[in-house]
PDB file of N, CA, C and O in Angstrom:
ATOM      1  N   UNK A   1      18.652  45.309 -78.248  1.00  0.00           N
ATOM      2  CA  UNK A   1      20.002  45.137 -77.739  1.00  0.00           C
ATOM      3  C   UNK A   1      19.959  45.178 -76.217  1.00  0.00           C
ATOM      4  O   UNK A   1      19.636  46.123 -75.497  1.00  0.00           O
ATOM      5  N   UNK A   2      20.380  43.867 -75.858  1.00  0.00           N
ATOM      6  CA  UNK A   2      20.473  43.909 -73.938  1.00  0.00           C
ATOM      7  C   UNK A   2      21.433  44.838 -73.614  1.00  0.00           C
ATOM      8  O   UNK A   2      22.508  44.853 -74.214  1.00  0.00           O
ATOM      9  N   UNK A   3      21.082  45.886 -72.429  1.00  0.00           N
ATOM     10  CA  UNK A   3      22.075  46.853 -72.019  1.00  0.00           C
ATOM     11  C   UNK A   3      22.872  46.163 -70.702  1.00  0.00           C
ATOM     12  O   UNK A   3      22.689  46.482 -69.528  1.00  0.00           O
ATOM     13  N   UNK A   4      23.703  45.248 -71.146  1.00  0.00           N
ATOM     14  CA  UNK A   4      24.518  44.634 -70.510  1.00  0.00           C
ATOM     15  C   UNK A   4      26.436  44.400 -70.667  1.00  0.00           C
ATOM     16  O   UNK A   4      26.841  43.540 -71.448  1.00  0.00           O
ATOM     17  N   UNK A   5      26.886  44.779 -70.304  1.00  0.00           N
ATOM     18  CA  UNK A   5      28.388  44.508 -70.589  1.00  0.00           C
ATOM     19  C   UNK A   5      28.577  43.247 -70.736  1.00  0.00           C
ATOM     20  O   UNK A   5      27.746  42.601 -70.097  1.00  0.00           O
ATOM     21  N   UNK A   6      29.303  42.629 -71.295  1.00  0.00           N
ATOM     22  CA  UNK A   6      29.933  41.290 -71.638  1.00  0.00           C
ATOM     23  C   UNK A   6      31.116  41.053 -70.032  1.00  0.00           C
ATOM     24  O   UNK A   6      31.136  40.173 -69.171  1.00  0.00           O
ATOM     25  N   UNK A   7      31.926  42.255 -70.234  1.00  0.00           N
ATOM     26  CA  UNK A   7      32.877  41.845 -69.396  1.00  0.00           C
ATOM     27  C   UNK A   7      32.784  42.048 -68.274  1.00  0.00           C
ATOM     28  O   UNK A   7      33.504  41.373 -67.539  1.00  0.00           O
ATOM     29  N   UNK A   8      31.822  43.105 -67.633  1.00  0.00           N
ATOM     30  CA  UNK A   8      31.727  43.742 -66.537  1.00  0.00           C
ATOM     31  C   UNK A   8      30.501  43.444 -65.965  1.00  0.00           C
ATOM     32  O   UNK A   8      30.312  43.590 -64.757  1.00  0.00           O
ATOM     33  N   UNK A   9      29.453  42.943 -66.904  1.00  0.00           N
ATOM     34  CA  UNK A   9      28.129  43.021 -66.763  1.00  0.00           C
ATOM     35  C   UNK A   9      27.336  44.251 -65.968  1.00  0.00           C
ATOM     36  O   UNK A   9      26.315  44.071 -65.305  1.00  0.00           O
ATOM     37  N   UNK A  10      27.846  45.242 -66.117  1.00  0.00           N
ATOM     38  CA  UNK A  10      27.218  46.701 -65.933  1.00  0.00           C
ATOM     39  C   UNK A  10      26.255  46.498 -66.751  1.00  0.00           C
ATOM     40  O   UNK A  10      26.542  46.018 -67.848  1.00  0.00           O
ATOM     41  N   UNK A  11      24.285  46.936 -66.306  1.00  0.00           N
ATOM     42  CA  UNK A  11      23.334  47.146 -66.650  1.00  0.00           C
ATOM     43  C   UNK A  11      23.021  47.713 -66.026  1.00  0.00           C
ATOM     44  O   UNK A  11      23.750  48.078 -65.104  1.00  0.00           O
ATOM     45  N   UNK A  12      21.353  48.263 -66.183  1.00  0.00           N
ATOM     46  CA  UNK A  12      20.827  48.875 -66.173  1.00  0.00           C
ATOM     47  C   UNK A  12      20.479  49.723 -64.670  1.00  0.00           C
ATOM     48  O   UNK A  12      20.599  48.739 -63.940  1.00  0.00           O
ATOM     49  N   UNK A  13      20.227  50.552 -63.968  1.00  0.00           N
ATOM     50  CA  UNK A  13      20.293  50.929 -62.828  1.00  0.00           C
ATOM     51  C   UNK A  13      18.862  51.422 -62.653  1.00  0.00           C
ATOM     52  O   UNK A  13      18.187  51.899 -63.565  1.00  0.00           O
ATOM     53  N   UNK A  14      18.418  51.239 -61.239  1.00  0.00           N
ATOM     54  CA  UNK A  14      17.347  52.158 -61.412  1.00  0.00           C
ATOM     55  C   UNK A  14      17.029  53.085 -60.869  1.00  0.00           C
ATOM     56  O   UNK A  14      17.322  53.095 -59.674  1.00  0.00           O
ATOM     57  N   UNK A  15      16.335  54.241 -61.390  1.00  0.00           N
ATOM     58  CA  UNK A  15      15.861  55.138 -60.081  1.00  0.00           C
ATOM     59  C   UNK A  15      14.972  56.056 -60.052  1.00  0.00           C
ATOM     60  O   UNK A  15      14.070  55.726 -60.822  1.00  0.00           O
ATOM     61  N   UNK A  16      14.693  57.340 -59.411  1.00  0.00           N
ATOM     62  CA  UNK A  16      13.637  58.056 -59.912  1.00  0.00           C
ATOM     63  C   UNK A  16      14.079  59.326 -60.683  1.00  0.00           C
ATOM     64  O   UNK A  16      15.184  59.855 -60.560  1.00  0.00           O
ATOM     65  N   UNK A  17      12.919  59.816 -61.623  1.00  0.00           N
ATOM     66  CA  UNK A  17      12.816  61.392 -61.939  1.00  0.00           C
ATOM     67  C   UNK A  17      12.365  61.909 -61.194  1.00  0.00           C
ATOM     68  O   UNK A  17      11.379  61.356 -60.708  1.00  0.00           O
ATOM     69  N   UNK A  18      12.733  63.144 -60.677  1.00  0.00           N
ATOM     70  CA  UNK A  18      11.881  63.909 -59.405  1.00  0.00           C
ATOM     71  C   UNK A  18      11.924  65.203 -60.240  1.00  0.00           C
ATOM     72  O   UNK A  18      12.976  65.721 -60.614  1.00  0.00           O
ATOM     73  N   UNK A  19      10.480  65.764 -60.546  1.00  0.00           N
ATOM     74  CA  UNK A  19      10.009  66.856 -60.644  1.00  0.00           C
ATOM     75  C   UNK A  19      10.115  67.811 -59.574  1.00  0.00           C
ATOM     76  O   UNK A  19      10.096  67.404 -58.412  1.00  0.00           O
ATOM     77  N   UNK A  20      10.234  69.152 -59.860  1.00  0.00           N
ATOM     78  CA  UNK A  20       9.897  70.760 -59.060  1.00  0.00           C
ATOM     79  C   UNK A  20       8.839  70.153 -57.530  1.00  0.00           C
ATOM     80  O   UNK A  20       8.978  70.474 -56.350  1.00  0.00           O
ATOM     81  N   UNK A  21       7.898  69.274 -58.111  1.00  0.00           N
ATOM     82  CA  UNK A  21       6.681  68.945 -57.324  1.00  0.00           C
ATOM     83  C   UNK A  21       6.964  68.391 -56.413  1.00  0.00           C
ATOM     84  O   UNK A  21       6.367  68.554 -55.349  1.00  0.00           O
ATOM     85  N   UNK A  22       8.247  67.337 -56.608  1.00  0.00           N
ATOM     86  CA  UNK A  22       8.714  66.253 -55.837  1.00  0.00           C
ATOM     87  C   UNK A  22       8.012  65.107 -56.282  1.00  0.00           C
ATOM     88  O   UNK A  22       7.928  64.264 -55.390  1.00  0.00           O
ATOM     89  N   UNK A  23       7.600  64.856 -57.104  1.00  0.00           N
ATOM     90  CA  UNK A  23       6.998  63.751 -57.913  1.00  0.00           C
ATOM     91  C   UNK A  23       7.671  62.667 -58.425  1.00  0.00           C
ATOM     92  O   UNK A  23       8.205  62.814 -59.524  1.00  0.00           O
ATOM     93  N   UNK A  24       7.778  61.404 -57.751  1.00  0.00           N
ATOM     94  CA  UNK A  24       8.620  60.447 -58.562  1.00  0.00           C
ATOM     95  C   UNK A  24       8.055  59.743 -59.288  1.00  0.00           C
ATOM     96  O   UNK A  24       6.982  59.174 -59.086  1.00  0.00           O
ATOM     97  N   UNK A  25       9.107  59.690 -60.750  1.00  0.00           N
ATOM     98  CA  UNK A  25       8.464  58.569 -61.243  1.00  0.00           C
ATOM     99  C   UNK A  25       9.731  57.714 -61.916  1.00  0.00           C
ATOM    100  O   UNK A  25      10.696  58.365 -62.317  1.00  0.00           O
ATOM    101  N   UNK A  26       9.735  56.226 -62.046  1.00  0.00           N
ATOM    102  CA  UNK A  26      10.699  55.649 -62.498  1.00  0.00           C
ATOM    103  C   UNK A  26      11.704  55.784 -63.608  1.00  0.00           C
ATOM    104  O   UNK A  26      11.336  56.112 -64.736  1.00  0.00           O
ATOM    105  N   UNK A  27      12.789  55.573 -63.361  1.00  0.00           N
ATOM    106  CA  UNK A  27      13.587  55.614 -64.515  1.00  0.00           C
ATOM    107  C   UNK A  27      14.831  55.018 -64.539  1.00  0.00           C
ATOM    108  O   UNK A  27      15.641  54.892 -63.620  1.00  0.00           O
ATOM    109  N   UNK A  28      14.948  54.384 -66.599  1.00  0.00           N
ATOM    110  CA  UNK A  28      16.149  53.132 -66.011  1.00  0.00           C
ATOM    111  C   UNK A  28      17.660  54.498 -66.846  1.00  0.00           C
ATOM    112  O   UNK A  28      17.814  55.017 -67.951  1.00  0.00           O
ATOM    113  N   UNK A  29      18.268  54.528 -65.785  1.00  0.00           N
ATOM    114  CA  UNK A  29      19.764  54.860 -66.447  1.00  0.00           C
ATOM    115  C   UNK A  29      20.510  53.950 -67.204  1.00  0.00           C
ATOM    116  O   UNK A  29      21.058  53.045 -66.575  1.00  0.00           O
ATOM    117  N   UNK A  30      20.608  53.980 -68.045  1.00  0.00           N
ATOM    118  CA  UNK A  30      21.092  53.048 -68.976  1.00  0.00           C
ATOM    119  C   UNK A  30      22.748  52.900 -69.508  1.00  0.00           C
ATOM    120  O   UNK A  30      23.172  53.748 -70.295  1.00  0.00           O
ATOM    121  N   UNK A  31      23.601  51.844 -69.062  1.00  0.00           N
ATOM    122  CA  UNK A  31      25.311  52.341 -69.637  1.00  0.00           C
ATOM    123  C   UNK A  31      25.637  52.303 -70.981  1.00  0.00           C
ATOM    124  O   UNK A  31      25.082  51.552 -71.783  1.00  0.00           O
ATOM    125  N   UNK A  32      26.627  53.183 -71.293  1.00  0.00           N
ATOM    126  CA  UNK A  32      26.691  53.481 -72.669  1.00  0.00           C
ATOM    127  C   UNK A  32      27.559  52.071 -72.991  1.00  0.00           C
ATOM    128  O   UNK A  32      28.573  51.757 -72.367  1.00  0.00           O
ATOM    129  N   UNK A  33      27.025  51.363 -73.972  1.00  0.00           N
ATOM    130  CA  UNK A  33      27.149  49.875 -74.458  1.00  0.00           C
ATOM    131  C   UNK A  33      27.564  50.282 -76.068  1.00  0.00           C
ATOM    132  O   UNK A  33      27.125  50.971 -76.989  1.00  0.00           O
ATOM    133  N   UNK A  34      28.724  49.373 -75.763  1.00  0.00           N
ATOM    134  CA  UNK A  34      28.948  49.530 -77.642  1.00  0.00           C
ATOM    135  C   UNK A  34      29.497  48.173 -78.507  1.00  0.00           C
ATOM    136  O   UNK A  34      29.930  47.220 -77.859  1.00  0.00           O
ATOM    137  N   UNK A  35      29.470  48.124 -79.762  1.00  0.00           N
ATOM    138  CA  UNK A  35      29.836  46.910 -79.812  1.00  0.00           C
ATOM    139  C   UNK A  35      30.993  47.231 -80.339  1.00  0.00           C
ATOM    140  O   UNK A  35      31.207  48.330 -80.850  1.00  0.00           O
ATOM    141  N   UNK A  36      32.036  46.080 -80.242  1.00  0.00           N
ATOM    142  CA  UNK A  36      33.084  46.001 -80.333  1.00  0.00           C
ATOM    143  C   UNK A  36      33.835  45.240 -80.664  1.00  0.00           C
ATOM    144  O   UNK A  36      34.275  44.634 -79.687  1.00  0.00           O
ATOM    145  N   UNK A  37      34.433  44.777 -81.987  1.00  0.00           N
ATOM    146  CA  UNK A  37      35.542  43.593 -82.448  1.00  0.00           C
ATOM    147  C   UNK A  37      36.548  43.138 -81.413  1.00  0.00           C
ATOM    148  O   UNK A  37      37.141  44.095 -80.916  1.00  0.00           O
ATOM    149  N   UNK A  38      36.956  41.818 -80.887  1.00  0.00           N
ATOM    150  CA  UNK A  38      38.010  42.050 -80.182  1.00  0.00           C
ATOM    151  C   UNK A  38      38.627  40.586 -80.604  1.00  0.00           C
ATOM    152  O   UNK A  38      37.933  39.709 -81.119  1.00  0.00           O
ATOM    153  N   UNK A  39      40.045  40.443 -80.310  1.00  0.00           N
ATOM    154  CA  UNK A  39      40.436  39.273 -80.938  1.00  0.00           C
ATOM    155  C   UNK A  39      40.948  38.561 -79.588  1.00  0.00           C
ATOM    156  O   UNK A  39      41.686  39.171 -78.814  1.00  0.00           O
ATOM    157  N   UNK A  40      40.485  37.122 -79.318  1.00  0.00           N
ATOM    158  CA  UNK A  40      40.642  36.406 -78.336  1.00  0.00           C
ATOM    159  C   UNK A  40      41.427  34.830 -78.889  1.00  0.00           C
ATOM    160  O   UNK A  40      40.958  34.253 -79.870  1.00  0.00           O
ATOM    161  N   UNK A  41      42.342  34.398 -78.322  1.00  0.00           N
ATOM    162  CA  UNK A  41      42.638  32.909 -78.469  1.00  0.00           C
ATOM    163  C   UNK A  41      43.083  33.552 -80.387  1.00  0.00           C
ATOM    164  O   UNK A  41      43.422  32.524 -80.973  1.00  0.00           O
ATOM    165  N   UNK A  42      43.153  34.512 -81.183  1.00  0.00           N
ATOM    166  CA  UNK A  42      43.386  34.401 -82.379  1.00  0.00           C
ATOM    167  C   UNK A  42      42.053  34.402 -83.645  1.00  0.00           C
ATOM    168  O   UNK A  42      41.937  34.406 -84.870  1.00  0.00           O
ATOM    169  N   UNK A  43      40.975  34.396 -82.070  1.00  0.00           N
ATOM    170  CA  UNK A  43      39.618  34.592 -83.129  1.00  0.00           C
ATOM    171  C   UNK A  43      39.260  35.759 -82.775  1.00  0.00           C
ATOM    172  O   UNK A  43      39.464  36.257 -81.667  1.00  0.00           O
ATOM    173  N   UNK A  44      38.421  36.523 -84.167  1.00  0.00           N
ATOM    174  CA  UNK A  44      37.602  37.756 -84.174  1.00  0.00           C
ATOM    175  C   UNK A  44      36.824  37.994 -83.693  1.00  0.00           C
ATOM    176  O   UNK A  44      36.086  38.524 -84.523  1.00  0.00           O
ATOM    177  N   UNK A  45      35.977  37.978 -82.010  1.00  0.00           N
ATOM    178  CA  UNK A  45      34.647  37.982 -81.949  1.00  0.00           C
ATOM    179  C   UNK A  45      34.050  39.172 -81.315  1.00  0.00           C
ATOM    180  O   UNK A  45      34.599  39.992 -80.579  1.00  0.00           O
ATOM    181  N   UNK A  46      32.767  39.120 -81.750  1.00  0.00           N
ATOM    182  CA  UNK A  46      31.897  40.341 -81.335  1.00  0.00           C
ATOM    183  C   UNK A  46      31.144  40.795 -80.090  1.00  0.00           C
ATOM    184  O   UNK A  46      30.076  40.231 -79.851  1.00  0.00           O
ATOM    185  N   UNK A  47      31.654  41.916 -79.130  1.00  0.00           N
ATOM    186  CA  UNK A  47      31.515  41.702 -78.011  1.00  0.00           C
ATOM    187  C   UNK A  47      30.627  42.658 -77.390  1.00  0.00           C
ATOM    188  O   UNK A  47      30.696  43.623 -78.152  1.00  0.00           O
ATOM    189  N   UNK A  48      29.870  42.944 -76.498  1.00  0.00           N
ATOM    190  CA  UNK A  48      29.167  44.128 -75.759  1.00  0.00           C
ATOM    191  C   UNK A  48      29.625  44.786 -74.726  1.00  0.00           C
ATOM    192  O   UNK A  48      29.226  44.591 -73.577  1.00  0.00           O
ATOM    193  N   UNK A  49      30.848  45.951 -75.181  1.00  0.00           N
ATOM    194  CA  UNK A  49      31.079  46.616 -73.850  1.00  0.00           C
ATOM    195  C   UNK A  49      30.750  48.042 -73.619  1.00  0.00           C
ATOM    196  O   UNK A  49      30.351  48.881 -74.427  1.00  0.00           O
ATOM    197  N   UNK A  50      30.991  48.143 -72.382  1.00  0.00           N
ATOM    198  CA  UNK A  50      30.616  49.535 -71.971  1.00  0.00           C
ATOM    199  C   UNK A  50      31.851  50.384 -72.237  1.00  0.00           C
ATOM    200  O   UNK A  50      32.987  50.039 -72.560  1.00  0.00           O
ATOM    201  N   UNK A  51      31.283  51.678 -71.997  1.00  0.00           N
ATOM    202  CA  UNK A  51      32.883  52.814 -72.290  1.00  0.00           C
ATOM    203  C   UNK A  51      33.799  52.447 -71.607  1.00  0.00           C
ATOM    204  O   UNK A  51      34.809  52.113 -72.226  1.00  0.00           O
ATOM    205  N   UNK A  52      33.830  52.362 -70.172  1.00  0.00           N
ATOM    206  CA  UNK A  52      34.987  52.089 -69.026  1.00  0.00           C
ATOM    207  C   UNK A  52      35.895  51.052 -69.901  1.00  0.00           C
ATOM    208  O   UNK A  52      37.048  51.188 -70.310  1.00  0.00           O
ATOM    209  N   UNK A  53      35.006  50.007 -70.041  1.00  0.00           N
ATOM    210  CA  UNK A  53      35.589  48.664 -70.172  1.00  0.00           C
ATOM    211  C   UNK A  53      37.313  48.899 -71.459  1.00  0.00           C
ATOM    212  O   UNK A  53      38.541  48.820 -71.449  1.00  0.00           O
ATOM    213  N   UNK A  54      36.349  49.155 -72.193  1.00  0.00           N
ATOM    214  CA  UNK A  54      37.048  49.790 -73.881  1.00  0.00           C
ATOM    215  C   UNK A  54      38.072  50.533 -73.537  1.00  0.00           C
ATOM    216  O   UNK A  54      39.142  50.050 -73.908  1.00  0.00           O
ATOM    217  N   UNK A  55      38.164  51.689 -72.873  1.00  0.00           N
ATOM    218  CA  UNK A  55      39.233  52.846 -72.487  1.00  0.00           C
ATOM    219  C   UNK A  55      40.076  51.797 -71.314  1.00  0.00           C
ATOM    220  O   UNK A  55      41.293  51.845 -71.496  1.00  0.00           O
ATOM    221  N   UNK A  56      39.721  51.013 -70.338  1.00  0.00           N
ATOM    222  CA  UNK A  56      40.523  49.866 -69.888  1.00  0.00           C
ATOM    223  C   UNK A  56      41.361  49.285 -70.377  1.00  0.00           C
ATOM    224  O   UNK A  56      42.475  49.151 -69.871  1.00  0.00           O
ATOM    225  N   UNK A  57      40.786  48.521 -72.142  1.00  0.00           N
ATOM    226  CA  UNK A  57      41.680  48.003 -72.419  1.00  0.00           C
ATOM    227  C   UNK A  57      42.543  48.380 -73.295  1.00  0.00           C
ATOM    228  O   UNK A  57      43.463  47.640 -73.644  1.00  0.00           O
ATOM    229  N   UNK A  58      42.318  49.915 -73.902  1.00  0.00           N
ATOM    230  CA  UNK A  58      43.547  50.686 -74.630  1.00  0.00           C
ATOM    231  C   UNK A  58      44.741  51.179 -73.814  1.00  0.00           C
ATOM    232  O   UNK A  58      45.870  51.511 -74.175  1.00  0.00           O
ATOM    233  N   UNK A  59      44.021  51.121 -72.306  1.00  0.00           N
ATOM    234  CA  UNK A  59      45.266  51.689 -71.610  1.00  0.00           C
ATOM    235  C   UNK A  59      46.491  50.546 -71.393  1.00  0.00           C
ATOM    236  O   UNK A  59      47.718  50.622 -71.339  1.00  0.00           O
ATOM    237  N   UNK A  60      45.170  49.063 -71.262  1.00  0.00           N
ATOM    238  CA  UNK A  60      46.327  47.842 -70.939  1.00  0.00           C
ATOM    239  C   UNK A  60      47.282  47.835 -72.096  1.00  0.00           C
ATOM    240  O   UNK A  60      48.486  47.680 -71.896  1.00  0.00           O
ATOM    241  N   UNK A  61      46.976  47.936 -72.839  1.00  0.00           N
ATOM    242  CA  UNK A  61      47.279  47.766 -74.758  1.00  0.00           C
ATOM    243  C   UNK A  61      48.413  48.766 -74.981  1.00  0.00           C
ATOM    244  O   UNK A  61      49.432  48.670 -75.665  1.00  0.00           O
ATOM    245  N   UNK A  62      47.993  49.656 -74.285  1.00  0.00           N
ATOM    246  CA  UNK A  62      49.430  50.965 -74.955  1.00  0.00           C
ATOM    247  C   UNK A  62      50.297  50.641 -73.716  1.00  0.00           C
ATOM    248  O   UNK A  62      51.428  51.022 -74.020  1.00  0.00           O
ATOM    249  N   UNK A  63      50.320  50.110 -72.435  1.00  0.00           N
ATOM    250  CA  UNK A  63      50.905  49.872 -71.303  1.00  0.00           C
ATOM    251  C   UNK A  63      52.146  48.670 -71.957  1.00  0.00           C
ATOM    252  O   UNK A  63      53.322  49.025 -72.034  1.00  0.00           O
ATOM    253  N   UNK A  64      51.713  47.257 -72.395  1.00  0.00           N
ATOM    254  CA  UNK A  64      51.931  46.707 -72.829  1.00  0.00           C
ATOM    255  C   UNK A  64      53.032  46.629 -74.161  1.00  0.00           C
ATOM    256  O   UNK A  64      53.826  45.697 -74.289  1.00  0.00           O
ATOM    257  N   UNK A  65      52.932  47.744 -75.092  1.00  0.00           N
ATOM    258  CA  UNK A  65      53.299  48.024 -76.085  1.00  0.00           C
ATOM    259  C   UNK A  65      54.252  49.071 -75.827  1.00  0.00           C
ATOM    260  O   UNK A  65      55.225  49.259 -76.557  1.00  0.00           O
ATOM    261  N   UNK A  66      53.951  49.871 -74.634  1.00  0.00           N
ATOM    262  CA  UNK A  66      55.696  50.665 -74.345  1.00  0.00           C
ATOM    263  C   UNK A  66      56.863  49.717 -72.977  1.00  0.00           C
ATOM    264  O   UNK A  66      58.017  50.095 -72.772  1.00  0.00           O
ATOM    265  N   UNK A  67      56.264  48.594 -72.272  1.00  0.00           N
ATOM    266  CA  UNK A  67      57.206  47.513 -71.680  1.00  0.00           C
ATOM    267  C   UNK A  67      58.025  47.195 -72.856  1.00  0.00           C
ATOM    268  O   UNK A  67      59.142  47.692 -73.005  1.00  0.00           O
ATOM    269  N   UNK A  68      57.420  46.259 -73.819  1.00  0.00           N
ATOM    270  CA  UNK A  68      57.960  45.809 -75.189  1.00  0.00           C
ATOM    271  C   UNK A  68      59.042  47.205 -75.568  1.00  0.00           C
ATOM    272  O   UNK A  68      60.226  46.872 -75.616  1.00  0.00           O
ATOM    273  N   UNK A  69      58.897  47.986 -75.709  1.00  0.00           N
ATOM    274  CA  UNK A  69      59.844  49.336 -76.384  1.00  0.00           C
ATOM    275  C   UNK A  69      61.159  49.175 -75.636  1.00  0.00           C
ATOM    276  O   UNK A  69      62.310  49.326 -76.045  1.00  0.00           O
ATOM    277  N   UNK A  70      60.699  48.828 -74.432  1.00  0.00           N
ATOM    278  CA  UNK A  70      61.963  49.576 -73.299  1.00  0.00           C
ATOM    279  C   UNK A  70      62.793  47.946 -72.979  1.00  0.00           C
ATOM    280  O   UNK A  70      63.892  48.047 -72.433  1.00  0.00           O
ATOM    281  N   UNK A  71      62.500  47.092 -73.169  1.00  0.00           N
ATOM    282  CA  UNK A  71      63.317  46.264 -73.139  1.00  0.00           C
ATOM    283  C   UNK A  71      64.381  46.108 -74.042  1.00  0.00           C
ATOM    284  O   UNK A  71      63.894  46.228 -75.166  1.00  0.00           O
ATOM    285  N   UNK A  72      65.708  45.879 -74.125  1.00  0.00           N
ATOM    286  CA  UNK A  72      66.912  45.747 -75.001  1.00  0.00           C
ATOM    287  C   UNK A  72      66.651  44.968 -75.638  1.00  0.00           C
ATOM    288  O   UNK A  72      65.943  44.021 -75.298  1.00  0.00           O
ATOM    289  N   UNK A  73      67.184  45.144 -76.845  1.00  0.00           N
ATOM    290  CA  UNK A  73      66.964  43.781 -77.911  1.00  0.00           C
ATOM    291  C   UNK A  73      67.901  42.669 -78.086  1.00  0.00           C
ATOM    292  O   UNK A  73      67.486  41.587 -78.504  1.00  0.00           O
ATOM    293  N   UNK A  74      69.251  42.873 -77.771  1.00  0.00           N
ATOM    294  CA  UNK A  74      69.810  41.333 -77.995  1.00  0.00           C
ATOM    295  C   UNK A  74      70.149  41.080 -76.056  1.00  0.00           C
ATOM    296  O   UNK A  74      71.312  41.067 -75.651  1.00  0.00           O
ATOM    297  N   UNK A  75      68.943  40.904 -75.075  1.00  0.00           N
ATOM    298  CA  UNK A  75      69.261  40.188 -73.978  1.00  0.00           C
ATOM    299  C   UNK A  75      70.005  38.926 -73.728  1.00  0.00           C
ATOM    300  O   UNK A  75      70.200  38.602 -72.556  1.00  0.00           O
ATOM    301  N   UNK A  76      70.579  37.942 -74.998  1.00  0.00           N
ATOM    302  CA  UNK A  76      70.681  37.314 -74.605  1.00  0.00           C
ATOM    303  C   UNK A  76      72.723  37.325 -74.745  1.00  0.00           C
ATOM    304  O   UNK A  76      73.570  36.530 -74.336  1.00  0.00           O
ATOM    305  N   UNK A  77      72.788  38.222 -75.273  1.00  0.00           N
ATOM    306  CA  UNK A  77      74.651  38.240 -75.639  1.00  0.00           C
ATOM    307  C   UNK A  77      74.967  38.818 -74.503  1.00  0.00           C
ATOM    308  O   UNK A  77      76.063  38.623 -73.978  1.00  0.00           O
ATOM    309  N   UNK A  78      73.604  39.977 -73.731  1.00  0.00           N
ATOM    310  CA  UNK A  78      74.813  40.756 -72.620  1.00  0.00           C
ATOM    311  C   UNK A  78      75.039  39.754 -71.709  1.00  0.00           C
ATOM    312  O   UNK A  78      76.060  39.858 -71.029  1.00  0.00           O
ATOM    313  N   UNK A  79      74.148  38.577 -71.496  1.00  0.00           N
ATOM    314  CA  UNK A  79      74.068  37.625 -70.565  1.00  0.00           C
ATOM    315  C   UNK A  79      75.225  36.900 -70.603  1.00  0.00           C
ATOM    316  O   UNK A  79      75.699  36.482 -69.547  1.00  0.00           O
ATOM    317  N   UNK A  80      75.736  36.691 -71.611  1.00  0.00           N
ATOM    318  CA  UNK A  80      77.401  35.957 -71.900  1.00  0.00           C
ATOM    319  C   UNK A  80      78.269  36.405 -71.329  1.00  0.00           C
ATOM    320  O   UNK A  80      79.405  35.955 -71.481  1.00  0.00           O
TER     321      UNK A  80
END
């Protein structure tokens, strides 16, 4: 599995382990990648994101879904 985001393309980083000694030696930090159903255009498809990305788009999603709440429902009679 490529440790790559789909949406963000967050991968892999690099850097060192440093021992007591001061000893470096390489190492890849890796982002936490998950897969994920998401529905686009009305299709189901399968996607590679990272945590950020995911918690991004529940916030857009519940953001979205309390606008919808707070709007009145018959806008168009008070307009008369």
């Amino acid at each position: 599995m490529a440790f790559k985001c789909d949406n963000c393309s967050k991968s892999v980083m690099w850097g060192h382990r440093v021992s007591h000694a001061k000893n470096r030696t390489n190492h890849g930090f890796k982002p936490n990648i998950q897969k994920k159903r998401i529905e686009v255009e009305g299709k189901m498809i399968r996607v590679k994101l990272c945590t950020n990305c995911i918690k991004l788009m529940k916030k857009t999603k519940k953001k979205k879904v309390s606008e919808e709440s707070l709007l009145p429902e018959n806008t168009h009679s008070q307009s008369l």
